[in-house]
C-alpha positions in Angstrom: 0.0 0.0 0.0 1.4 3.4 -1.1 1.4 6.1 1.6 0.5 9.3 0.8 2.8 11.7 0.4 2.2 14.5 3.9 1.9 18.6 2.9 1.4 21.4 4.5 -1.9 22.9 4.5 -1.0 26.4 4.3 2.2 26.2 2.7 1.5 23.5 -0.1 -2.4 23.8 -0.7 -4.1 21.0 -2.4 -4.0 21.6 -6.3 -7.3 22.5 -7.8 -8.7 21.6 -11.8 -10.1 24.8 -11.4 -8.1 27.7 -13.2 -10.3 30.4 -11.1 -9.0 29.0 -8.0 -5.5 29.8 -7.5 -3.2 28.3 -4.8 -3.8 31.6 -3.0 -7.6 31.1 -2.8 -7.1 27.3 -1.6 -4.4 28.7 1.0 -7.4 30.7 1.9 -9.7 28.1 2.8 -7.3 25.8 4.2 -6.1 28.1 6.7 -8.3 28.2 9.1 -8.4 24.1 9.3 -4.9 24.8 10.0 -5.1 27.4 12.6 -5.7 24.6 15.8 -2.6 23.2 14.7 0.1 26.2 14.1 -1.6 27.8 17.5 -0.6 24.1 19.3 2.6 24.0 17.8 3.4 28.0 18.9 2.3 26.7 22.7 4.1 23.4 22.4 7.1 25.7 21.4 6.4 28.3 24.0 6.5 26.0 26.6 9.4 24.1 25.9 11.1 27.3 26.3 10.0 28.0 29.4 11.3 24.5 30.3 14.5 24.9 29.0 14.9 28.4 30.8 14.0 26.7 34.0 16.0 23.6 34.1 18.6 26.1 33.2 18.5 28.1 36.4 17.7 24.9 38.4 21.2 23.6 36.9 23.2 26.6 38.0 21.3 26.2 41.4 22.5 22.8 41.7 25.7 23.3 40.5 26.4 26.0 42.5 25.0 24.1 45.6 27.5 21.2 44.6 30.5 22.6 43.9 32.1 23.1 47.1 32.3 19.2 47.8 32.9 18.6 44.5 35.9 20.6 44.2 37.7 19.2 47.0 37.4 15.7 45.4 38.5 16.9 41.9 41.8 18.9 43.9 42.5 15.5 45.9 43.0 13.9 43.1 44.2 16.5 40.0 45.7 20.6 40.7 43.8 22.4 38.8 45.3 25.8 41.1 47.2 26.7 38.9 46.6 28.4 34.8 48.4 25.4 33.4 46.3 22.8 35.0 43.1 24.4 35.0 43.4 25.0 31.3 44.1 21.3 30.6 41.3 20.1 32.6 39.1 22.2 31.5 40.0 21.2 27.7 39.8 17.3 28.8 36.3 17.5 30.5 35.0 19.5 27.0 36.2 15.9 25.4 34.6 13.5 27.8 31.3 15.5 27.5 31.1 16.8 24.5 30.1 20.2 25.6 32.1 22.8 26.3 29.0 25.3 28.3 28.6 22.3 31.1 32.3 22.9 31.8 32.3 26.8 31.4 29.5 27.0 34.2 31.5 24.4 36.7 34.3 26.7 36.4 32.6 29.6 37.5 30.7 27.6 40.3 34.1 26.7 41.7 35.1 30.3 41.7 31.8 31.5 43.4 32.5 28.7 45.9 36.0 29.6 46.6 37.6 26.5 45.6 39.9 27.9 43.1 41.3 30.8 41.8 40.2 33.9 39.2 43.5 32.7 37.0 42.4 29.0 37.4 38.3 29.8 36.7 39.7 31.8 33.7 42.1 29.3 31.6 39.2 26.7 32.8 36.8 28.7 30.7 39.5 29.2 28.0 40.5 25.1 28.1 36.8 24.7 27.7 36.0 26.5 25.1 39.2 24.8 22.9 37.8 21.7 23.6 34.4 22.4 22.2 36.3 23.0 18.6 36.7 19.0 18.5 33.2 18.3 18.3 33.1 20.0 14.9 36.0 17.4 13.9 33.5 15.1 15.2 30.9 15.4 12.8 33.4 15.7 10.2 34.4 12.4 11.0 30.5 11.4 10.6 30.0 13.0 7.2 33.5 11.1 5.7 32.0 7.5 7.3 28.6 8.5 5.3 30.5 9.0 1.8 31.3 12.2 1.6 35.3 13.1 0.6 37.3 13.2 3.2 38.9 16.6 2.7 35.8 18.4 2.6 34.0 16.8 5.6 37.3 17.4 8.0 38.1 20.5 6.6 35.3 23.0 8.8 36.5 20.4 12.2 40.2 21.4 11.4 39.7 25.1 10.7 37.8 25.4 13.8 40.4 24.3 15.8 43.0 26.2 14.8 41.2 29.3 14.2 40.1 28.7 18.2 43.4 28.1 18.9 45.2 31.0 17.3 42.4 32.9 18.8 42.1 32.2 22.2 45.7 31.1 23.4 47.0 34.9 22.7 42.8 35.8 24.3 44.6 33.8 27.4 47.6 36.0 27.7 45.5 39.5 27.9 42.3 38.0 29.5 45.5 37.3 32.4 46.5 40.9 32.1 43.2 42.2 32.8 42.3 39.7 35.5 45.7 40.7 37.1 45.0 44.8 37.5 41.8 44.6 37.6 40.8 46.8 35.0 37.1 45.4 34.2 36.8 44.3 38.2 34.4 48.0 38.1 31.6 46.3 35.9 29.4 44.7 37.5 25.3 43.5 36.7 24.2 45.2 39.9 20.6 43.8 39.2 22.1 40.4 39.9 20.9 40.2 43.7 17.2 41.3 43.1 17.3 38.4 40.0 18.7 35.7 42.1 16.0 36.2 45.1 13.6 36.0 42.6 14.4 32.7 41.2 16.1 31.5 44.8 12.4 31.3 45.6 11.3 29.3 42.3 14.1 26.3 42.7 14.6 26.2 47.0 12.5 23.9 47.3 14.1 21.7 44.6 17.2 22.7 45.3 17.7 22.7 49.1 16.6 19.2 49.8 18.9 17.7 47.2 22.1 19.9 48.8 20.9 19.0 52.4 20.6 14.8 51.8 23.4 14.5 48.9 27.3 14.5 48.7 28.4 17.4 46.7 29.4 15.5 43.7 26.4 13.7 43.0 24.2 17.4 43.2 27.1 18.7 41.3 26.1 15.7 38.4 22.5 16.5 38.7 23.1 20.0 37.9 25.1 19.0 34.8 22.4 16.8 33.6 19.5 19.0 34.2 22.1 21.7 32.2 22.1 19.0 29.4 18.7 18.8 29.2 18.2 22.9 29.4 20.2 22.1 26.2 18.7 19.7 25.0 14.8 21.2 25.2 16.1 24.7 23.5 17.7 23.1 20.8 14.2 21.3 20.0 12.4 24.8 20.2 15.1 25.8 17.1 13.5 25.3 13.5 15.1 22.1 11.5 17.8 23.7 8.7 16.9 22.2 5.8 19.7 23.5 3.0 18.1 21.9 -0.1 15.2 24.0 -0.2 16.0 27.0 2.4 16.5 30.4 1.3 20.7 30.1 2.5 21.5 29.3 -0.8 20.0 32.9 -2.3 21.7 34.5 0.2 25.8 32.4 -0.4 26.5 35.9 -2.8 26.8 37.7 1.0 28.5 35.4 2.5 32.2 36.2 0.5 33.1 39.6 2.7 34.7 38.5 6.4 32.6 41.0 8.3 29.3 39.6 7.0 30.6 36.0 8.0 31.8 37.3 11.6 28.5 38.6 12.3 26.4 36.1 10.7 28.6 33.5 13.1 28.0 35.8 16.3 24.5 36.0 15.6 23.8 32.2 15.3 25.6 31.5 18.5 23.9 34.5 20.0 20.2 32.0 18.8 21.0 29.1 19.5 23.4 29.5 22.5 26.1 26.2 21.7 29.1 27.3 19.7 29.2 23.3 19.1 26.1 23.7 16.9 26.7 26.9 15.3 30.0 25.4 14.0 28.9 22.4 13.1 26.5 24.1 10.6 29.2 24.3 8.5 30.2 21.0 8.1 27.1 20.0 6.1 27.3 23.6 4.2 30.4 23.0 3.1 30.1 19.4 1.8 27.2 20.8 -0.3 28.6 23.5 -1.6 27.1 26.7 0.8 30.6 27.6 2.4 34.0 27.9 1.2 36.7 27.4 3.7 38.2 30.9 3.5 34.3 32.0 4.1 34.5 30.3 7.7 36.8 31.7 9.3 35.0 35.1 10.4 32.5 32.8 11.0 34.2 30.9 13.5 36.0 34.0 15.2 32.2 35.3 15.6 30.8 32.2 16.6 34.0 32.5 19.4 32.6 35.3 20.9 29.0 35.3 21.5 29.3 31.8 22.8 29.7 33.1 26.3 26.2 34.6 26.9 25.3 31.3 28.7 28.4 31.2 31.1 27.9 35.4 31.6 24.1 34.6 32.7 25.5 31.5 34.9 27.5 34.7 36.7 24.7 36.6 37.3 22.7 33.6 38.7 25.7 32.9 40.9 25.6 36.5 42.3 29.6 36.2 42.3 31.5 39.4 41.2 34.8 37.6 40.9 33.3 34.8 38.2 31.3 37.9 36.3 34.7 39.6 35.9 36.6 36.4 34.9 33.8 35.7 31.7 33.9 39.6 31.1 37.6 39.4 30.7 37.2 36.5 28.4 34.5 38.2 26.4 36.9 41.3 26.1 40.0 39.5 25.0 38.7 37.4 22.6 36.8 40.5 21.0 39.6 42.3 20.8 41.9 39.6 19.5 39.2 38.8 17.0 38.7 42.2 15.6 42.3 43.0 15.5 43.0 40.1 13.1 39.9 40.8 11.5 40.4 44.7 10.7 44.3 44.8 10.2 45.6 41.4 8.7 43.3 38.9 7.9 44.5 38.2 4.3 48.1 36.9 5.6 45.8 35.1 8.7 43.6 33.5 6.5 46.5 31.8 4.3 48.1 30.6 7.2 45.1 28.9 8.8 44.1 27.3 5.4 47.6 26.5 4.9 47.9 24.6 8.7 44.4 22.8 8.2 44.9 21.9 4.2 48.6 20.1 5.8 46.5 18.0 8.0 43.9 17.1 6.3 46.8 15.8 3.3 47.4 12.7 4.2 46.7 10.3 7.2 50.3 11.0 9.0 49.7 14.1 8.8 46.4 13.9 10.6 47.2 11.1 13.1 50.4 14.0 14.1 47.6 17.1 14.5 44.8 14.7 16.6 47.8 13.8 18.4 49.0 16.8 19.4 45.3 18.5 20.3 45.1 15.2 22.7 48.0 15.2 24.4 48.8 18.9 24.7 45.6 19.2 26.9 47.3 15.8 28.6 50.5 17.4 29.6 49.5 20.8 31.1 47.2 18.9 33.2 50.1 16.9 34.1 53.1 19.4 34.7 
């Protein structure tokens, strides 16, 4: 038995014999037999939202509420004190859990707890967000096991990392600077307390009995998976990209000056609130056609940037000025990093980027070397 092919009421009206009745007057008729269900989907999409924003503060709750305990564990067995270690570990747990925003908000629920350090909070964030780079080699990986040539599918994976890399390693020098005089310590989200007593009274009672009959490490986990979820719910509230018949392909002639590209990467981070999934857009772009390599670079550098909104609300949730000042710093430096490759030498940038990821993506040596080194570098400054 043949099943019959589904359409959209409003969008793909049923044709009509009729010559006098155009698709516009069937659209006419059938949308109001549609209304029930675009009005159930806007709710259903509505309310996931409000899920997602609450499991989010219920996560930073929790988190917060674990990390003291949880910290003392993690320094019994691994230093993270100092801006060596805390950067490795913080680019090893982006690995194990795929997500470099879990990570970013532990770190700055350590420093609200006093368990470690501004420095240490700081290259945590930066270690994370390095980390979340591999995930875009990930799905490269994916696309090559499903057929697609293997330069092309790693390519966007490879570029991302070593854009990130160039990016936020010199981001981790000045971010340090500024964190050392204190030169952003004077902004603060003042409105932070009158916030947080707000939603203290929505999540106590969740939160309080959990802190009160668990060890800090398993209310700690909870946190993290409830974050997940957050995740997880406003990611389903995002519209499904479909490229073969969306309008991104009318609008590829824009795409070909950097500043467009920056901002269009900024402002799909900025949506969807995961750097992980903003960059890993362009894998299946650039397999069909969509992106060029040299087009995703001021993509990536934007996508860099905006990706800390979630850790930056995370601060304001934790009421800790020290942890605002840490994310602000990292906000700051990567900006101005970005913008000053961006603005003053991007040409000679963008060859040597290309020319960095086209070597390893050459042959397999070459390949094994550069996964080898973007393990085991994280490895050894957690180590030394």
């Amino acid at each position: 038995m043949t099943r019959r092919p589904e359409y959209d009421p409003v969008e793909d009206p049923p044709a009509s014999e009729d010559p006098a009745v155009t698709p516009k007057v069937l659209a006419d008729k059938v949308a109001p037999r549609a209304a029930p269900r675009i009005l159930a989907l806007r709710l259903g999409r509505i309310l996931l939202l409000a899920s997602s924003l609450f499991l989010f503060v219920l996560a930073i709750e929790l988190i917060k509420g674990g990390a003291g305990g949880a910290a003392s564990i993690i320094e019994s067995l691994i230093d993270i004190g100092s801006l060596p270690n805390a950067l490795g570990f913080g680019w090893l747990a982006t690995y194990l859990v795929m997500s470099g925003s879990p990570v970013a908000a532990v770190s700055v629920a350590f420093l609200a707890a006093g368990a470690i350090s501004r420095m240490a909070s700081f290259a945590m964030i930066i270690g994370s967000r390095l980390g979340a780079s591999f995930i875009v080699l990930f799905i490269g990986f994916v696309y090559v096991l499903r057929g697609h040539e293997r330069r092309t599918g790693l390519s966007m994976g490879l570029l991302s990392l070593v854009v990130t890399g160039t990016v936020y390693l010199p981001a981790l020098a000045s971010g340090a600077v500024l964190l050392q005089y204190g030169w952003l310590d004077v902004v603060q989200f003042h409105e932070g307390t009158v916030l947080n007593s707000v939603l203290d009274r929505l999540v106590a009672p969740l939160v309080d009995p959990l802190t009160a009959l668990l060890p800090g490490w398993a209310v700690l986990l909870i946190g993290l998976v409830a974050l997940w979820l957050s995740f997880y719910l406003f990611d389903r509230i995002l519209p499904d990209l479909d490229l073969e018949h969306s309008r991104f392909s009318q609008v590829a002639r824009l795409v070909y000056r950097p500043l467009v590209m920056f901002l269009l990467g900024a402002v799909l981070t900025l949506i969807t609130l995961s750097v992980s999934l903003s960059l890993s857009l362009l894998v299946p772009l650039s397999t069909r056609g969509y992106v060029r390599r040299e087009n995703a670079i001021p993509y990536i550098m934007g996508a860099n940037i905006t990706t800390f909104l979630d850790t930056l609300l995370a601060t304001v949730l934790l009421g800790s000025a020290d942890a605002f000042s840490v994310v602000l710093a990292s906000v700051t430096s990567v900006t101005a990093i970005s913008l000053l490759v961006l603005l003053l030498f991007f040409r000679p940038y963008e060859r040597a980027v290309l020319r960095v990821a086209g070597w390893a993506a050459a042959s397999n040596r070459n390949l094994v070397l550069f996964m080898g080194t973007i393990l085991g570098v994280p490895l050894v400054l957690l180590l030394i």
